[in-house]
C-alpha positions, -999 to +999 in steps of 0.1 A: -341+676+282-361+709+274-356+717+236-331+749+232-337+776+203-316+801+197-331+834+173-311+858+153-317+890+144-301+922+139-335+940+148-344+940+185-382+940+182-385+910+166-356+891+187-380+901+219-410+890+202-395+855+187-379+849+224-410+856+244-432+833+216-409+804+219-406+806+259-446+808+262-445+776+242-422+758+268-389+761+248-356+775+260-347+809+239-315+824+234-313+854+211-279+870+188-279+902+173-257+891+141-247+860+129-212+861+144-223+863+175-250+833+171-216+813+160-201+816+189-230+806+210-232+776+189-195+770+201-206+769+238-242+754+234-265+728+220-291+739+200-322+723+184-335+742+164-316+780+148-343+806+136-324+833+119-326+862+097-314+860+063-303+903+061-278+910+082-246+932+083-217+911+081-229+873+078-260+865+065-281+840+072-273+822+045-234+818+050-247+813+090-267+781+076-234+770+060-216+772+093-245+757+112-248+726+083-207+722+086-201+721+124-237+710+138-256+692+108-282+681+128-293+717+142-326+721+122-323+761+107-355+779+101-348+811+078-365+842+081-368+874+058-388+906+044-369+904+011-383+870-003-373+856-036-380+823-051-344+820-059-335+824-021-357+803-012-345+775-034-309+782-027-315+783+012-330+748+006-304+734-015-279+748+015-300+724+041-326+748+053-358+734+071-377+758+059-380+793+046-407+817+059-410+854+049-421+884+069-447+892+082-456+857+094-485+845+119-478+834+150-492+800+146-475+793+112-442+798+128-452+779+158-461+750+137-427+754+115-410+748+145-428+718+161-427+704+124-390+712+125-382+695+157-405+664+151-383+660+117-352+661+141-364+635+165-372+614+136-339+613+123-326+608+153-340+575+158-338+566+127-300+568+135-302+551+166-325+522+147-302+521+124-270+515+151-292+487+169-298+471+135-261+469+129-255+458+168-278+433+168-264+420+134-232+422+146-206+414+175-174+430+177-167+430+139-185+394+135-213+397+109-248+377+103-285+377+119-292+338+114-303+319+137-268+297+145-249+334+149-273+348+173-266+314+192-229+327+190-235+358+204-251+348+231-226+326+244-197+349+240-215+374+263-217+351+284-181+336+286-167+369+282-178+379+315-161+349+332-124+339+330-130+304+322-109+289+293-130+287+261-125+263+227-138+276+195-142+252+171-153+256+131-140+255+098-112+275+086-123+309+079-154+309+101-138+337+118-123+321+149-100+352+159-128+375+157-148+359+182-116+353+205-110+390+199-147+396+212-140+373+240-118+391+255-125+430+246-160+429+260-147+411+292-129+412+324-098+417+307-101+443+280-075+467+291-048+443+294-027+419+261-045+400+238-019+376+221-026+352+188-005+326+175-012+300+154+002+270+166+009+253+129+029+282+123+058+276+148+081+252+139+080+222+164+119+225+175+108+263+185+072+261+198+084+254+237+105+286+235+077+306+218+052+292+249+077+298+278+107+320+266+144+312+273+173+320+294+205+331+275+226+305+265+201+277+274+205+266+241+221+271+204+210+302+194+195+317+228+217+349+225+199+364+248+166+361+276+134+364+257+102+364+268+075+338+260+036+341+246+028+332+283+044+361+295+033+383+268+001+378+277+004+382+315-028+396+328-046+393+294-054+364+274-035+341+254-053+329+220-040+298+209-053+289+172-050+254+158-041+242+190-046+201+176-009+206+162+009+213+194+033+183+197+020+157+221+051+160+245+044+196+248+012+197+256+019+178+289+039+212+297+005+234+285-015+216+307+007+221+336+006+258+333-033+256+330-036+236+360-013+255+385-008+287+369+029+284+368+056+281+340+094+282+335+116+298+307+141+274+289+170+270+309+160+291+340+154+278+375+129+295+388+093+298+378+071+326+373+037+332+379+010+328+347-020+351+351-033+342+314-066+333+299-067+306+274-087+306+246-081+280+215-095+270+189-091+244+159-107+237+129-096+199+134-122+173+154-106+172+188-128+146+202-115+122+174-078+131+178-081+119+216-094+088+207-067+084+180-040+096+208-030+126+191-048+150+217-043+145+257-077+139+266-072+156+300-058+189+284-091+187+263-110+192+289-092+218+304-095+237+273-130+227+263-145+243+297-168+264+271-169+258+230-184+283+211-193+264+175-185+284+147-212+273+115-197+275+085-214+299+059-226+272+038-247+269+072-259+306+075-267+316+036-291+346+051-258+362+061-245+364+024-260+395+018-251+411+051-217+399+046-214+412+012-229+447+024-203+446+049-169+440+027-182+464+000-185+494+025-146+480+035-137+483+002-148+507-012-147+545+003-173+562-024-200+540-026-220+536-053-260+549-051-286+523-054-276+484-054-242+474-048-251+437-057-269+428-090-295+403-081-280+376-108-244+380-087-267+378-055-281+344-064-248+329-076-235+334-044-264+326-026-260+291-041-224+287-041-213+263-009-182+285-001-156+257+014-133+288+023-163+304+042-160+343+051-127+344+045-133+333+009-165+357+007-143+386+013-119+379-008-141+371-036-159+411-027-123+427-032-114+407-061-146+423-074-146+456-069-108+456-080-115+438-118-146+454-117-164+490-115-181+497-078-212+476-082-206+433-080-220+417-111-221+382-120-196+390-148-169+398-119-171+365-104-149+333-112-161+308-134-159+282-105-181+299-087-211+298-110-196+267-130-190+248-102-174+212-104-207+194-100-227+210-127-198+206-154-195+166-140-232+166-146-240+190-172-209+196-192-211+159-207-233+140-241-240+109-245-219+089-267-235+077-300-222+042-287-242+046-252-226+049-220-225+026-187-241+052-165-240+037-132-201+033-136-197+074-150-219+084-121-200+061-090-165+077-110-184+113-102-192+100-065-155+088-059-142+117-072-156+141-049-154+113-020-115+114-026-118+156-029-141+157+009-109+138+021-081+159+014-096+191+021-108+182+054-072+165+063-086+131+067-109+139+089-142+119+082-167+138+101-161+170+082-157+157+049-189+140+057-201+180+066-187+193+035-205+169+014-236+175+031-239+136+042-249+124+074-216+104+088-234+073+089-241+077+049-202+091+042-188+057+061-212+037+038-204+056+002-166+053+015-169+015+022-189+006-010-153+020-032-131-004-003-123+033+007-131+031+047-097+018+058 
């Protein structure tokens, strides 16, 4: 696109000369006698670069470089006058001026003010742009980090969310399951139509066949009247069903029905209706395991599980940390601070820290922050478990007894301690207590064996 200047002046002779100069150079030139005038062609016009007066009657061209710097701040304004003062000058550049030139000027020093002027431009320009790919490439739909494993992620929901094949997403809770379901579905064929989320553990299991297919009135105690179900809800869209390991075994007979033909029926109605609905679950439970343990229907898993998208935890991706951190702040807090918003010492506590609550935890742990603290995170903001975690004070916190100590017994207490601790957070589920210890599962069955744990 050719560049568009637009020169004001309230004398005619030096409009003329400025318009002809700037077309012989290959620009397009407009040209305003005052500065009221150039405002309105700024109204109705984009333009690259303003070169304008600074005495005018009426406006000046210093109250029209306000207006220009409040409506179009990336016009680049070139002043002009016969009446130059260092004081102007400075105030015209405190007021976002390019540049300030006084008369009578050669023709090459303006020419060269102006390419200057528009080179700056460009330059910003893509540094904005940069900037926006940056942040695109780091991010999907609201889902933050540039490791490795979340690039993988990326890459697989573009590609799912341009099909309408039923997808699992599996990871830990607070991984950020939701988002990428969310991401799923607003970047594909379905964007314009419902996106529905329910967590499955939520519903109570006496309700959870009504909240799937709705109910006729009467149909049962408590039906007062027809209401529609999540299935409907969703008609045309998708249907995001989180935690989806604690649907009820009987019921999930009646979800894979509807997946397979496309067809449900309300509670107490006797005719069916049709299900146009994507499904996309998600769990933070081993799935695999709970169909060999017959708590999953193994044919309903794989009519889930056409596509899993693997969530790692954040333990997994600790280059994200600070990309995460960056991100919550700026949610946070509306007036940022200038300079680092992170002290390094906070930094490397958290860089270290295994986070078992994962992104969720992170964000919480940036709000409780910046709301005990000032605008900047500091180590001093952070919980002592964070920093003190339970290992080091096992390890560190104890002496040695003047009597001595049996070490190997104190140590294998330590071991079954956080054996026992893996367990209950991960619900049983050996495989990702073996993860959350960082132990192969092969080395987790062994340590659990050698305390008669392995039942």
């Amino acid at each position: 696109m050719q560049t568009r200047i637009l020169v004001v002046d309230d004398e005619l002779s030096m409009r003329e000369f400025l318009t002809i100069l700037l077309e012989r150079e290959g620009y397009l030139a407009d040209a305003a006698e005052n500065a009221e005038t150039a405002m309105a062609m700024l109204e109705t016009n984009n333009y690259d670069v303003v070169i304008s007066d600074v005495n005018m009657p009426g406006l000046d061209g210093l109250q029209l470089l306000e207006r220009i710097k409040s409506d179009a701040p990336d016009t680049a304004v070139l002043l002009v006058t016969a009446f130059s003062t260092a004081e102007q000058a400075v105030e015209a550049m405190k007021r976002g001026a390019y540049d300030y030139i006084a008369k009578p000027f050669k023709v090459e020093e303006i020419k060269v003010l102006v390419q200057n002027a528009l080179e700056k431009r460009s330059l910003k320009r893509e540094n904005v742009r940069l900037k926006q790919a940056i942040e695109e490439r780091y991010s999907f739909s609201g889902i933050i980090g540039k490791s490795r494993k979340m690039r993988d992620v990326y890459t697989v929901i573009e590609k799912v969310a341009a099909s309408n094949v039923n997808v699992l997403i599996s990871g830990e809770s607070g991984t950020g399951k939701e988002l990428v379901a969310k991401a799923i579905h607003y970047n594909g064929l379905r964007r314009d139509k419902p996106f529905v989320a329910v967590n499955c553990g939520a519903i109570p299991e006496t309700l959870m066949e009504s909240e799937f297919f709705g109910h006729k009135k009467g149909s049962f105690t408590g039906a007062v009247s027809d209401r529609a179900g999540l299935f409907e809800q969703a008609q045309g869209g998708t249907l995001f069903l989180d935690e989806i390991g604690e649907v009820p075994v009987q019921l999930q007979a009646k979800l894979l029905r509807v997946l397979q033909e496309r067809r449900f029926r309300r509670i107490g109605a006797t005719e069916e209706s049709s299900a146009d609905v994507r499904v996309i679950a998600a769990s933070n439970r081993n799935l695999e395991e709970q169909v060999r343990e017959g708590n999953f229907r193994e044919d309903l898993y794989y009519r889930i599980n056409v596509v899993q998208v693997q969530l790692p935890s954040l333990r997994e991706r600790p280059e994200d940390i600070p990309l995460l951190v960056e991100h919550f702040y700026h949610k946070f807090v509306q007036h940022p601070v200038q300079g680092e918003i992170v002290t390094n010492d906070a930094l490397k506590v958290l860089l270290e820290y295994p986070f078992p609550g994962n992104v969720r935890e992170l964000e919480n742990l940036v709000e409780r922050c910046l709301v005990l603290g000032d605008r900047t995170i500091t180590r001093e903001c952070l919980p002592s478990h964070i920093y003190n975690n339970q290992i080091a004070q096992a390890g560190n916190s104890q002496e040695i007894p003047t009597e001595g100590m049996n070490l190997e017994a104190y140590l294998d207490g330590i071991e079954k301690r956080f054996l026992l601790q893996a367990m209950e957070r991960s619900g049983g589920v050996k495989k990702r207590a073996a993860q959350i210890l960082g132990l192969s599962f092969r080395s987790f069955r062994y340590r659990l064996a050698k305390f008669g744990m392995d039942d």
